[in-house]
C-alpha positions in Angstrom: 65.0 3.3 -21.0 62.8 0.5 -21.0 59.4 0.2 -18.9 59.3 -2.2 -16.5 57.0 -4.8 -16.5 54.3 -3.5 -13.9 55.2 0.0 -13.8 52.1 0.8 -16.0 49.5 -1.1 -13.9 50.8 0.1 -10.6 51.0 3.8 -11.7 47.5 3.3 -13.1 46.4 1.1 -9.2 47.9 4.4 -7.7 46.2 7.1 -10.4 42.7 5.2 -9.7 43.8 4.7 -5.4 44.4 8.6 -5.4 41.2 9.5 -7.3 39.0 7.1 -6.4 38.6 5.6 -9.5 39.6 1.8 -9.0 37.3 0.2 -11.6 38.3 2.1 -14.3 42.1 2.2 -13.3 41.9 -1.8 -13.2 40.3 -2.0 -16.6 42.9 -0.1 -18.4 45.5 -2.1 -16.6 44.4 -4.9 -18.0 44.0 -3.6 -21.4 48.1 -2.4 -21.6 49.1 -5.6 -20.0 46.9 -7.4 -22.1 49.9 -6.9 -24.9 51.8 -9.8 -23.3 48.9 -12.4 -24.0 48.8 -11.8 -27.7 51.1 -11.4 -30.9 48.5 -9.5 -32.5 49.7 -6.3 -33.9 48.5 -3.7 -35.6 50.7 -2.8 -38.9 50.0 1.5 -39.2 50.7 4.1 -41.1 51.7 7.7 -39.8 48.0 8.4 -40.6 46.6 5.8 -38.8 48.1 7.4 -35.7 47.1 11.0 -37.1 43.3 9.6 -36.1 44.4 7.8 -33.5 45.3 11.2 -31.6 42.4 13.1 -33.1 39.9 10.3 -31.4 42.0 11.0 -28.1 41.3 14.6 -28.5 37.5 14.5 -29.2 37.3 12.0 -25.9 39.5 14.6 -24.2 36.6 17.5 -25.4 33.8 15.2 -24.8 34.9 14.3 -20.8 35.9 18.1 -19.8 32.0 19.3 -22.0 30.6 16.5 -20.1 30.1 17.5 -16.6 29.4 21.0 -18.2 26.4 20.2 -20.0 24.7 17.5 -17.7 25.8 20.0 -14.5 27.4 16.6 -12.6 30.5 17.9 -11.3 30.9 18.0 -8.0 35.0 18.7 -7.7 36.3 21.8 -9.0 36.8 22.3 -13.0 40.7 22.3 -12.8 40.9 18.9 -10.4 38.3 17.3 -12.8 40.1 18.3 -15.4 43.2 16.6 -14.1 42.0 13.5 -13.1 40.4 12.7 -16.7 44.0 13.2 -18.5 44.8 9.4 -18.7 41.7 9.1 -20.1 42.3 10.7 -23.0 46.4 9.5 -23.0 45.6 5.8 -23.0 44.0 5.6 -27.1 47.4 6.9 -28.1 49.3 4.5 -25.4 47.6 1.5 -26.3 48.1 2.4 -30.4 51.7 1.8 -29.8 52.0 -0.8 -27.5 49.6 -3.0 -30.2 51.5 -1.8 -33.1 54.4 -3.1 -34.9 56.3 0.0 -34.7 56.4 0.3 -30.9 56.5 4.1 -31.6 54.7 7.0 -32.9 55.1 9.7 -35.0 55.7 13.2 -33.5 53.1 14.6 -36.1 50.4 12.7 -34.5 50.5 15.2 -31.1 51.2 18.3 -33.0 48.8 19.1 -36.4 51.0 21.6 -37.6 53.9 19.1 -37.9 51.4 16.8 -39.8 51.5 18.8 -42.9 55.3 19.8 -42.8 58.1 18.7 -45.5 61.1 18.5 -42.7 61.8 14.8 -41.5 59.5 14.3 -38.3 60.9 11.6 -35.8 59.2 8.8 -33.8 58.9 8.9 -30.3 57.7 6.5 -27.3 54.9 7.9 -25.1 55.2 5.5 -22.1 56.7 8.2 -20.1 53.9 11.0 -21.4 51.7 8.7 -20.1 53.3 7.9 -16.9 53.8 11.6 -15.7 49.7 12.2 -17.4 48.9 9.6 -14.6 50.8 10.7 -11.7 49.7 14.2 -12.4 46.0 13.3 -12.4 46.7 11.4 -9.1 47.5 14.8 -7.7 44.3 15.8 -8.2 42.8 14.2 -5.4 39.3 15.8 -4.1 40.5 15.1 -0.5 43.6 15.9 0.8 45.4 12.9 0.9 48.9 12.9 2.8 50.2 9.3 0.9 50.7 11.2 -2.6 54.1 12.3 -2.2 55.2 9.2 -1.0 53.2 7.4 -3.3 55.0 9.4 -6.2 58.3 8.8 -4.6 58.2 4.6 -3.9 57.0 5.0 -8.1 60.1 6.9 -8.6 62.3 4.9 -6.4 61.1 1.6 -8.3 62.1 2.6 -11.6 65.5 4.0 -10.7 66.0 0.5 -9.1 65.6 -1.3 -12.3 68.0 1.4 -14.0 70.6 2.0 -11.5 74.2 2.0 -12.0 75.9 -1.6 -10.8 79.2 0.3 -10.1 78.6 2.1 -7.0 77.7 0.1 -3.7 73.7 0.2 -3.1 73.6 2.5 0.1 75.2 5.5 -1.2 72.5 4.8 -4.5 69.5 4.6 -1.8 71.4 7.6 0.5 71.5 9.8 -2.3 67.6 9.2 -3.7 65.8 9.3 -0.3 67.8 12.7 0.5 66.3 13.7 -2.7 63.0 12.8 -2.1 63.3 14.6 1.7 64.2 18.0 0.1 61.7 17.5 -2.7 59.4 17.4 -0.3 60.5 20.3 2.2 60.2 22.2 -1.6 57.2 21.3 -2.1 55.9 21.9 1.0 57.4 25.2 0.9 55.7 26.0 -2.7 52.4 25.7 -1.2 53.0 28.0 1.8 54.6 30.6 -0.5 51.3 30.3 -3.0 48.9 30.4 -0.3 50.5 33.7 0.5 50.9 34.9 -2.7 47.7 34.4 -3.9 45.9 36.3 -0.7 48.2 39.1 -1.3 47.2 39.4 -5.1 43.2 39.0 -4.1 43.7 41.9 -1.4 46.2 43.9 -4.1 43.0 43.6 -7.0 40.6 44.5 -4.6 43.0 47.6 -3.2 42.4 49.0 -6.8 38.9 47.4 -8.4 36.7 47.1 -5.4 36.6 46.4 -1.4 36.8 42.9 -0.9 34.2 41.0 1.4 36.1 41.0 4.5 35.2 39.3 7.9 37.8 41.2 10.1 36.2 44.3 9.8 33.2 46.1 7.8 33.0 50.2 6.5 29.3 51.8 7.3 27.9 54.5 5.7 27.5 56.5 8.5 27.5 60.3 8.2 27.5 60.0 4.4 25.7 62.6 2.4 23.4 62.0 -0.5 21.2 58.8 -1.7 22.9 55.4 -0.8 23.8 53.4 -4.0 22.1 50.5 -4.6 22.1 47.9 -6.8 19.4 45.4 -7.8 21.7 43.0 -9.1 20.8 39.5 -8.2 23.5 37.3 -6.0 21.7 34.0 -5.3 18.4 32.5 -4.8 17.2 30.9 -2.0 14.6 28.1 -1.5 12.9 26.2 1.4 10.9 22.7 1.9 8.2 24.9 4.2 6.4 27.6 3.2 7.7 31.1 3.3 6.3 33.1 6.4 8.6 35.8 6.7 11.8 36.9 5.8 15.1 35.0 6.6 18.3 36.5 7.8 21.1 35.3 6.2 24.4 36.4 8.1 27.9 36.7 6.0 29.9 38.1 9.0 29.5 39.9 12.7 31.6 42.1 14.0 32.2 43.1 17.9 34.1 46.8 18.1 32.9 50.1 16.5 35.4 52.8 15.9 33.9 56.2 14.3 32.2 54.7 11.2 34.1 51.4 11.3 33.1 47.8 12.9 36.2 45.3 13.5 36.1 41.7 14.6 38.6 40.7 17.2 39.6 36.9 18.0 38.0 35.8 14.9 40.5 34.6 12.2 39.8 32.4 9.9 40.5 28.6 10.5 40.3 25.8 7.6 37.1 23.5 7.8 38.4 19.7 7.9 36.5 18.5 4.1 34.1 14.9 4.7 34.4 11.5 3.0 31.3 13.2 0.9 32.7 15.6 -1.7 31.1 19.0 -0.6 30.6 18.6 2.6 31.4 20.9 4.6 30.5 20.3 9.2 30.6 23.4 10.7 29.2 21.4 13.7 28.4 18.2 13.0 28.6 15.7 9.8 25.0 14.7 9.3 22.0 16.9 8.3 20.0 18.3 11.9 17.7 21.0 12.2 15.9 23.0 9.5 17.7 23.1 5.2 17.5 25.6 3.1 18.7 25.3 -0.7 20.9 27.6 -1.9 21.1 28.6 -6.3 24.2 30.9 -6.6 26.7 32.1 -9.1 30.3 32.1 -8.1 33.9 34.2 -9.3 37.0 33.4 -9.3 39.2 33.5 -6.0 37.4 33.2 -2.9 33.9 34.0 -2.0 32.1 34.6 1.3 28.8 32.7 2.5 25.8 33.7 3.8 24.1 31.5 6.2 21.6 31.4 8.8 21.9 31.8 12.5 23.0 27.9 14.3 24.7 26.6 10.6 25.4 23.1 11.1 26.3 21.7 7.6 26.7 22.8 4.2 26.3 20.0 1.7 26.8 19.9 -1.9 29.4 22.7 -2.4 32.2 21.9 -3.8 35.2 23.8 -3.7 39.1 23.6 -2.8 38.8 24.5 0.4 36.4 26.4 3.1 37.7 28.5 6.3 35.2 29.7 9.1 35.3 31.5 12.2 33.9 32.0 15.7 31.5 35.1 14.5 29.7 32.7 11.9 31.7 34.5 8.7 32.5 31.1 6.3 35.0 31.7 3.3 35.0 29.5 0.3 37.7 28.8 -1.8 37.7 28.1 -5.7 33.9 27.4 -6.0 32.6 26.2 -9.2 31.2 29.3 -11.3 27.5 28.1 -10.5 26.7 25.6 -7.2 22.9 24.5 -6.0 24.0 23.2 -2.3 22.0 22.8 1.0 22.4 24.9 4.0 21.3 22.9 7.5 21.3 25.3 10.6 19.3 25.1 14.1 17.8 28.2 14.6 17.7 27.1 18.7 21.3 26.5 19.2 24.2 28.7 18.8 27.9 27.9 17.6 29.5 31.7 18.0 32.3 32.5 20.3 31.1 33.2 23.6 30.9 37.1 24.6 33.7 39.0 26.3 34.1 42.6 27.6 34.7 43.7 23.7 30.9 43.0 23.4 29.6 45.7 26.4 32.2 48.2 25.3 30.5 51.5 24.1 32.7 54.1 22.5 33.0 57.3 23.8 31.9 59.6 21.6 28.9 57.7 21.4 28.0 57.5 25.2 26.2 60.3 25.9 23.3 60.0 23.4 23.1 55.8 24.2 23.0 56.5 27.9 19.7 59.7 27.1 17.8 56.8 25.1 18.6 54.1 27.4 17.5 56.1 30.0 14.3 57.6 28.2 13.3 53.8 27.1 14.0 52.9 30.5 16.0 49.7 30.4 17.8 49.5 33.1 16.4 46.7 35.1 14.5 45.0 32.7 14.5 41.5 31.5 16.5 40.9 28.0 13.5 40.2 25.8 11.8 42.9 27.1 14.4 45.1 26.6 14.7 44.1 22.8 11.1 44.3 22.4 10.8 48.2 24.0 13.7 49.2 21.6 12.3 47.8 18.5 8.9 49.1 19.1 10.7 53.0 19.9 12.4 52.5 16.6 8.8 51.5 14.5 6.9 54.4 16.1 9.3 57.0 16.2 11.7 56.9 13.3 11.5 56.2 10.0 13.8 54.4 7.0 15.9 56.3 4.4 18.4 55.8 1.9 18.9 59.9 1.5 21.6 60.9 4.1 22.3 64.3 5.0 25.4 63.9 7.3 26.0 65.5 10.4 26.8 68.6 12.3 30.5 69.9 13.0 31.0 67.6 15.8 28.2 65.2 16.3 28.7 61.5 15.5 26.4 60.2 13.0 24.8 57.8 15.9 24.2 60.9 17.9 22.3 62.5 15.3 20.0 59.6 14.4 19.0 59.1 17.9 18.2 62.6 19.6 17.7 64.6 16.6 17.2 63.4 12.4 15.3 59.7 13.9 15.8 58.7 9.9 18.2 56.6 8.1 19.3 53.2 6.7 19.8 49.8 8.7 22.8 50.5 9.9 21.8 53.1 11.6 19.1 51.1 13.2 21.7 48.3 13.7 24.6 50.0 15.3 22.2 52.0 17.3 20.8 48.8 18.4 24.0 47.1 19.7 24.9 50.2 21.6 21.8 50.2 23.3 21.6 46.7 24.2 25.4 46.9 25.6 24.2 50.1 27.7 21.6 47.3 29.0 24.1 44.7 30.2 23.6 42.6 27.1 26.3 40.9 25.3 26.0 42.5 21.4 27.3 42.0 18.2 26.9 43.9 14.8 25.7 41.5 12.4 26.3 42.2 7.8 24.3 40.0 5.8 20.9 39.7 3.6 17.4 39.5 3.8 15.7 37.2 1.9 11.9 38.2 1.3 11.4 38.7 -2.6 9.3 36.0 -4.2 10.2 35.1 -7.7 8.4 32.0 -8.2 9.0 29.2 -5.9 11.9 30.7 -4.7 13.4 33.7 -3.2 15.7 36.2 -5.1 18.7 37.5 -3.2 20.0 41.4 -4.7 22.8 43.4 -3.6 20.0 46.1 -2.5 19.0 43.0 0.0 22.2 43.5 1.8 21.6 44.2 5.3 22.4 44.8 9.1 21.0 43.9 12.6 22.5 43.0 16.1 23.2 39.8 17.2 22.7 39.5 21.5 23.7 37.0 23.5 20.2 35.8 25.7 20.1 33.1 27.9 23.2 31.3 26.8 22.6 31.8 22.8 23.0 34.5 20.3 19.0 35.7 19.3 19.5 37.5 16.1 17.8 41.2 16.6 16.1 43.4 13.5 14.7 47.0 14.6 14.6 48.6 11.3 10.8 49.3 10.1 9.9 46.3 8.2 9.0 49.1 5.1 12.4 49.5 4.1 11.8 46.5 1.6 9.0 48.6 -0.1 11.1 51.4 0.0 13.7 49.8 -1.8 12.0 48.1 -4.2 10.1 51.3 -5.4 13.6 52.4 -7.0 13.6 49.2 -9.8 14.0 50.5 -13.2 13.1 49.0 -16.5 16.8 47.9 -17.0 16.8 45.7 -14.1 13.3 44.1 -14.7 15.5 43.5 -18.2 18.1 41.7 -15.9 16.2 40.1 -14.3 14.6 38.2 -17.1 17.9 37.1 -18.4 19.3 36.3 -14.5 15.9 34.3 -14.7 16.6 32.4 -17.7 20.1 31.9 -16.9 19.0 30.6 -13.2 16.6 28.1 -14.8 19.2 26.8 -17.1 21.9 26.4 -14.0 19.5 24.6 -12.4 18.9 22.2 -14.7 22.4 21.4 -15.7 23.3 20.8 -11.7 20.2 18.7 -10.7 20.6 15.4 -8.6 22.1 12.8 -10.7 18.8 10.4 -10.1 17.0 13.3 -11.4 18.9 14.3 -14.5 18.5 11.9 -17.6 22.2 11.8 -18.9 22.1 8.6 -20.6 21.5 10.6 -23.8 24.7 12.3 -23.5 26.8 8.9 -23.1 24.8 7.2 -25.9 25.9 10.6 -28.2 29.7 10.8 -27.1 29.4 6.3 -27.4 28.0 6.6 -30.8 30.6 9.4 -32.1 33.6 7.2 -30.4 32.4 4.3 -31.9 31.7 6.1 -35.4 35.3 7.7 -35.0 37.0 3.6 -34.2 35.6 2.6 -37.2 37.3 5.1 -39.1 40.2 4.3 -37.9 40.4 0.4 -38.4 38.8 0.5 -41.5 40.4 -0.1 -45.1 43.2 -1.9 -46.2 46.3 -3.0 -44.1 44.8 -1.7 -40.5 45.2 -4.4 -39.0 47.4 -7.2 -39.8 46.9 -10.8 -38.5 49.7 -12.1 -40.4 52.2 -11.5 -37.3 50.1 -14.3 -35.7 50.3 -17.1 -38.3 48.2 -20.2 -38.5 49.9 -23.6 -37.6 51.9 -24.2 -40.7 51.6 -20.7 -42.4 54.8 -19.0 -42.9 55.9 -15.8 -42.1 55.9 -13.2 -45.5 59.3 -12.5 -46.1 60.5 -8.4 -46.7 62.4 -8.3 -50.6 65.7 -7.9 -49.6 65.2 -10.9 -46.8 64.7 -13.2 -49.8 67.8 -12.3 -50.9 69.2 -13.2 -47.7 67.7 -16.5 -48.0 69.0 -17.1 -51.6 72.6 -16.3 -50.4 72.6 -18.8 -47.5 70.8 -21.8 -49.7 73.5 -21.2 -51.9 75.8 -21.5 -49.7 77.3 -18.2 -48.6 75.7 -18.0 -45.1 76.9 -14.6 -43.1 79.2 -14.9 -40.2 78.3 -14.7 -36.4 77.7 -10.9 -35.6 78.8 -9.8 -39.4 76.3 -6.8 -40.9 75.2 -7.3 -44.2 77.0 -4.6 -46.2 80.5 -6.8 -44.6 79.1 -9.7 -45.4 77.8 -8.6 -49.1 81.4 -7.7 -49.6 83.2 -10.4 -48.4 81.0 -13.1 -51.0 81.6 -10.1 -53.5 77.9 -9.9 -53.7 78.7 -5.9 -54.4 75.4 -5.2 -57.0 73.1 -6.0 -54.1 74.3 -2.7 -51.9 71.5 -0.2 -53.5 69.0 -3.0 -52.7 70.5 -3.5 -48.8 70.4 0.6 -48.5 66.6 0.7 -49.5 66.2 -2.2 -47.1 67.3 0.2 -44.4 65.6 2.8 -45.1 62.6 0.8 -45.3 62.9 -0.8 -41.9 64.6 2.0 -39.7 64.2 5.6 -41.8 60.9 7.3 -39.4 59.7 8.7 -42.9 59.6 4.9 -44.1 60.2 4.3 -47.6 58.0 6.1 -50.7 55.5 3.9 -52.5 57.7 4.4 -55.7 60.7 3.0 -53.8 59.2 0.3 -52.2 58.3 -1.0 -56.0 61.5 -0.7 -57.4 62.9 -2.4 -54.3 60.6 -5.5 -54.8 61.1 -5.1 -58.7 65.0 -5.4 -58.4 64.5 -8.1 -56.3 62.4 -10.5 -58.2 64.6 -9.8 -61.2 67.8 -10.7 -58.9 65.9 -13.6 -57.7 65.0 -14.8 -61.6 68.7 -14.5 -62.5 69.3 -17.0 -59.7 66.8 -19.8 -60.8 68.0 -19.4 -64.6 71.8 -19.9 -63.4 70.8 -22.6 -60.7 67.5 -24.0 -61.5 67.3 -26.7 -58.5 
């Protein structure tokens, strides 16, 4: 079927609408419709196209290496890699509309057909193009409720110009837009089912190749025996306008209930974070930068990810990413990140965004009453003012117990807690956290059990972030905020970092060198020179055009003849034009062969059978053939004159 006139520039309006991407839909427009302004066409051969496709594929390389090498992305790889597909269509598009075939081969798409004896057919690539277009629409970087009706008016359009005449036009319009309403419902239906698929498959991987980062609840390693593991793998890298004073606490999730060596969140799912008109940024509270910014250099895996941020997050700008859930502890959950993002944390230290505390946050369990209510009691806090009841437990913990990663468990019996705080006074943060929490709740104050990172070793400007860093403190609700409470010594850094080995100073050099690199690549864009990338990949296109229009019989001008120049005439049309001068025109609607035996003309059939082949067979006519067609005919057209010389 036949495209109708504007379909091409209103699919392309639509691609460029849904993308954001107007000027350069409305330019290629105008180039496709341009075909109507001009009999210019361009006469090719099957290899013509051949390098026609292969300059659509290098454009197709160059765009997807692009935003790669000159780190400007800012939408995920997969949506960027959608929207650039008509890009990379329209060479191939506009080779046919411009040529005289109207088609092109099959080879030209598929290189191992190029090379192969069988007969390879022509095709049209007006609807390739057409579903490339409306399947880069779909890659919108904001969610954008007018695709699928977009998609369906498009569809309902061209049915209109194709419909049958012999039913009445309601049942026609009946039939489509019930169509288009279950399409929808499917649709709509696919995306639920993925959504839950795909969480099911992330929790199924991490059942059997690791524990997944989970804000609902969070495994200690309380009562464990032996040397806590730790890695000094480097996560992220954090850096600040101001100078570094001391270190920051960067919290990935809180949690509210403790059960044996377990803390749980309640009330705090997940909900999805409403994406700004800005690609990447994400308000948490609030859609313009406030307070104090960090900037934050990490590596990303497939899948989802969680985010550490500071206490009072506001904004994160500069991340982008498919999608971002948060909840009312402060966890944030990223989905589909690029695999490296430099973004920008804004957070108010002074204001607080948590859910408010209920009973859950004064609850004590009851194994673990006993020895809270002795220290309470020894420390003496009943009465006092908050702060000063923070203060007198962190200064009982720096004078009176010590940090360790060795654990050596606990007695038949006695909780882990229990042990730490009348008896062993030695272990690792959590200890100190959960220990913390309990006795803040025993003193009337709203608590919460807080997993995240400490970020305190220099490298450089910056500040390195290792999964050794990981760490936990109490989060207590103080005059209508949540202060953010750490009364584990401050020598557990030194005591971590004396276990480095040479291997992961070795790492570290190549984490370094791979950092620097990242950084680079995803600089500001008025800070990143990238005109030498667009004057390589214009020079190479430009190189590659040439190619292509170069040599003999590229283009042909003669279908656009000067006033008074005739047309050149095929062989066997000259024949045609001999017959009729002499008198022996063909009837209306009579073929050739018919009329070739009806003026018993019947030595010219081998000529009209190469005539076909030359102007309908999609292998064309051999070089050798083509000669001894136009040989044939100027001998044919000889005997004429010598029989009839006027």
């Amino acid at each position: 079927m036949k495209i109708p006139f504007p379909m091409f520039t209103i699919v392309l309006l639509f691609w460029g609408w849904q993308t954001n991407q107007w000027q350069a839909a409305a330019v290629m427009a105008l180039l496709v419709e341009a075909r109507y302004l001009t009999t210019w066409r361009w006469q090719a051969e099957d290899k013509d196209f051949y390098r026609l496709s292969d300059l659509a594929t290098l454009l197709l390389v160059g765009l997807l290496l692009y935003p790669h090498i000159t780190g400007s992305r800012q939408i995920p790889s997969v949506t960027y890699e959608l929207q650039v597909l008509p890009y990379a269509l329209l060479p191939i598009l506009l080779g046919q509309l411009y040529s005289t075939r109207q088609t092109i081969p099959l080879a030209a798409l598929f290189y191992t057909l190029r090379h192969s004896t069988i007969k390879k057919p022509d095709i049209s690539v007006d609807y390739l193009f057409i579903g490339g277009c409306l399947t880069s629409a779909s890659a919108s970087p904001l969610p954008n409720p007018w695709y699928a009706p977009g998609v369906a008016l498009l569809v309902l359009f061209f049915l209109w110009q194709h419909r049958p005449h012999r039913y009445p036009r309601f049942y026609w319009l009946l039939i489509v837009l019930a169509s288009t309403g279950f399409a929808y419902m499917q649709q709509h239906g696919m995306v639920i089912l993925q959504q839950q698929v795909g969480e099911k498959a992330v929790q199924w991987l991490h059942k059997w190749w690791g524990p997944p980062q989970d804000p609902f609840h969070r495994t200690t390693a309380l009562g464990d025996v032996g040397p806590l593991k730790m890695s000094s793998s480097i996560l992220f890298r954090v850096d600040q306008p101001h100078p570094w004073t001391m270190p920051l606490l960067l919290r990935e999730s809180s949690y509210n209930t403790f059960l044996g060596k377990t803390w749980l969140g309640s009330h705090n799912q997940l909900q999805e974070i409403p994406l700004s008109t800005q690609v990447g940024w994400w308000p948490l509270h609030g859609d313009q930068p406030q307070g104090e910014a960090i900037t934050v250099y990490r590596s990303f895996g497939k899948g989802s990810s969680m985010i550490a941020t500071p206490q009072g997050t506001t904004l994160l700008a500069g991340l982008p990413a498919m999608a971002m859930e948060a909840n009312a502890f402060g966890a944030i959950k990223i989905k589909d990140p690029p695999p490296f993002a430099r973004f920008n944390v804004y957070y108010n230290s002074q204001q607080t965004h948590d859910r408010p505390p209920d009973e859950t946050d004064l609850s004590i369990p009851v194994k673990e009453q006993a020895a809270i209510a002795q220290t309470a009691h020894q420390l003496g806090l009943t009465g006092l003012p908050p702060h000063t009841v923070i203060q007198r437990i962190s200064d009982y913990f720096n004078q009176h117990f010590r940090y360790t990663v060795l654990l050596d468990g606990s007695a038949s019996g006695e909780s882990p807690i229990s042990r730490f705080l009348l008896t062993g006074r030695a272990g690792h943060c959590e200890y100190f956290a959960t220990s913390t929490v309990l006795l803040l709740r025993q003193a009337g104050i709203p608590t919460r059990y807080v997993f995240g990172y400490s970020v305190h070793e220099p490298e450089g400007k910056v500040r390195v972030v290792r999964q050794r860093h990981a760490h936990a403190w109490a989060s207590a609700y103080v005059e209508g905020r949540w202060l953010d409470v750490d009364t584990t010594p401050p020598d557990w850094q030194e005591s971590e970092a004396q276990a480095v080995s040479l291997w992961s100073q070795m790492g570290d050099l190549w984490s370094r060198a791979m950092f620097e690199l990242n950084k680079w690549r995803n600089q500001e864009q008025n800070e990143r020179a990238t005109w030498p990338w667009l004057l390589m990949l214009a020079l190479l296109l430009a190189y590659l055009g040439w190619r292509l229009v170069r040599g003999k019989g590229v283009l042909d001008r003669s279908s656009k003849p000067k006033p008074g120049q005739e047309i050149p005439l095929l062989p066997f049309e000259q024949v045609e034009k001999t017959l009729i001068q002499q008198g022996w025109p063909p009837l209306a609607g009579e073929s050739w062969r018919n009329w070739l035996h009806r003026v018993e003309r019947l030595e010219l059939l081998p000529l009209l059978d190469l005539h076909y082949r030359q102007r309908f067979d999609p292998l064309g006519l051999p070089p050798a053939q083509q000669e001894k067609l136009a040989h044939q005919v100027t001998e044919w057209l000889k005997e004429q004159r010598q029989h009839d010389p006027h």
